[in-house]
C-alpha positions in Angstrom: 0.0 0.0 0.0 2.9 2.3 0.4 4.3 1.9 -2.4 1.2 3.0 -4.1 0.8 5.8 -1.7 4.7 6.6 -3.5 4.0 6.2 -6.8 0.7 8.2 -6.6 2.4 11.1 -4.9 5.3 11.5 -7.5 2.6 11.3 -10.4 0.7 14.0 -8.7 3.6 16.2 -8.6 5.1 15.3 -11.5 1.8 16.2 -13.7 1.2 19.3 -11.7 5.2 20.1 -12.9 4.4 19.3 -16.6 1.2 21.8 -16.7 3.4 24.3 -14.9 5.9 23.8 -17.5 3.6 24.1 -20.4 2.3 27.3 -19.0 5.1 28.7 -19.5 6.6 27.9 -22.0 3.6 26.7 -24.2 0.2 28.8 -22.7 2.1 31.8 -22.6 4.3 32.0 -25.6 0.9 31.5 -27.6 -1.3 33.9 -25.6 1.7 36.6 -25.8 1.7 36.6 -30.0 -2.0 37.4 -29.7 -3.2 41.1 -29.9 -3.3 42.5 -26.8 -7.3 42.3 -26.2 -7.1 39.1 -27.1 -3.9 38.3 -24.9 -5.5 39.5 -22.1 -9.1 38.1 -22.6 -6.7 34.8 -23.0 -5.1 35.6 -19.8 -7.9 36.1 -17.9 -9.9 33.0 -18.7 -6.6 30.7 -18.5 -6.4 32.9 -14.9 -9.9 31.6 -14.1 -9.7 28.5 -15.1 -6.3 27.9 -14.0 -6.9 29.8 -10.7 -9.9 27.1 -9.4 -7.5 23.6 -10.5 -4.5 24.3 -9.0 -5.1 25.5 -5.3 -6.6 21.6 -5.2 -3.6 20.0 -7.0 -1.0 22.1 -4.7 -2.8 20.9 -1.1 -3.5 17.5 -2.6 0.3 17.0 -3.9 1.2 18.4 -0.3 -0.9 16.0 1.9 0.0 13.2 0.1 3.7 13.8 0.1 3.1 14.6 3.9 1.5 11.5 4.5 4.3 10.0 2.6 6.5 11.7 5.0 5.2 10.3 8.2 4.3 6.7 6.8 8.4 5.8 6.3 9.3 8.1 8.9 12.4 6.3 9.6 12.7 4.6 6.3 15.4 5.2 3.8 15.0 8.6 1.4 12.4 10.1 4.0 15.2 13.2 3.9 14.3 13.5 0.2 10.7 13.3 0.6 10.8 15.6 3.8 12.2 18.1 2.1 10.5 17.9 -1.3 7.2 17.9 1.1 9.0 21.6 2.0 9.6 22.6 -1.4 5.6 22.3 -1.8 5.0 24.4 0.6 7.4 27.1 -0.8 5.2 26.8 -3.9 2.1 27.3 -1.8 3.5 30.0 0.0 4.8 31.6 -3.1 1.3 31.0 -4.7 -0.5 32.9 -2.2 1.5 36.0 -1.4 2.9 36.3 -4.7 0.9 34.9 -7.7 -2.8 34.9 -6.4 -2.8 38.5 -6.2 -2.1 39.1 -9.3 -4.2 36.4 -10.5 -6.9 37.5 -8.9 -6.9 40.8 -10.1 -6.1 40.0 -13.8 -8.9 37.3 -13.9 -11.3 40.3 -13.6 -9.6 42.2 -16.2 -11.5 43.4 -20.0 -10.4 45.3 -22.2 -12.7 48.4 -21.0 -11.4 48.1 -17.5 -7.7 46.5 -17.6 -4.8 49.1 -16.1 -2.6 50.9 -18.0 0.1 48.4 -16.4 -1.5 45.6 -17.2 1.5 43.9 -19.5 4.0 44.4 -16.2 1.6 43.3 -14.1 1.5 39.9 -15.9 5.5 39.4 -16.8 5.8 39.7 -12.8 3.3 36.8 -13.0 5.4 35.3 -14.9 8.8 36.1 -13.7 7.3 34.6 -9.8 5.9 31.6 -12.0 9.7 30.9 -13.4 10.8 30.5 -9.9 7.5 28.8 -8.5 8.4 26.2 -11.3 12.1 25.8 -10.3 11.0 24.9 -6.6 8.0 22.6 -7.4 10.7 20.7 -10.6 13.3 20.3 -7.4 10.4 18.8 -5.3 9.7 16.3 -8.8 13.1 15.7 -8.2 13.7 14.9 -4.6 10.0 12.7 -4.8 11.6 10.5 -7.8 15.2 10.1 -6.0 12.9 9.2 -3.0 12.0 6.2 -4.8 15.1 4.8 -6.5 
């Protein structure tokens, strides 16, 4: 059962790391060559849609690499896991106080009513994204080590 409880845990994370991925480097490219109404009508709805998945996916990947934690307490790689289990919660931290805001404000944006900033606004999304994506690939890492 453990082992399922593993393997479960590093899929979780490691599919949550591949949609990060291609929102950057796939999502955002395309929705960037766009004209800028339709960028940021893109933006928004991938913001909103986006915005209600991945809360879910970054508490689920983070109980289940806690429980993954505690079950082999003492077992060999529980370092690895431990401290990929911290990585996740860098993410979610980062997520909250740096990327939701944001988020949350340019989910609400239209053309009629987006700020004259609006195009910084979302490359600082982007630029915490990079970095949120750095941390949750080392977690990837650490879960998959954690299991050779």
């Amino acid at each position: 059962m453990l082992n399922v409880l593993e393997v479960v845990s590093t899929v979780a994370v490691g599919v949550m790391v591949g949609v990060e991925f291609s929102v950057v480097f796939v999502l955002n490219r395309i929705l960037n060559a766009l004209p800028d109404d339709s960028r940021q009508r893109g933006h928004a709805h991938a913001g909103r849609m986006l915005g209600a998945v991945m809360p879910v996916w970054y508490i689920g990947s983070l109980v289940l690499v806690a429980v993954w934690t505690v079950a082999r307490w003492h077992g060999p790689g529980t370092g690895l896991v431990a401290t990929a289990g911290a990585l996740l919660i860098l993410g979610v931290v980062m997520s909250v106080l740096l990327l939701v805001p944001i988020n949350n404000l340019n989910k609400t944006w239209t053309p009629e009513n987006r700020p004259a900033d609006w195009k910084q606004l979302l490359q600082r999304w982007e630029r915490f994204h990079y970095v949120r994506l750095v941390v949750i690939i080392a977690a990837f890492i650490l879960l998959v080590a954690a299991l050779v």
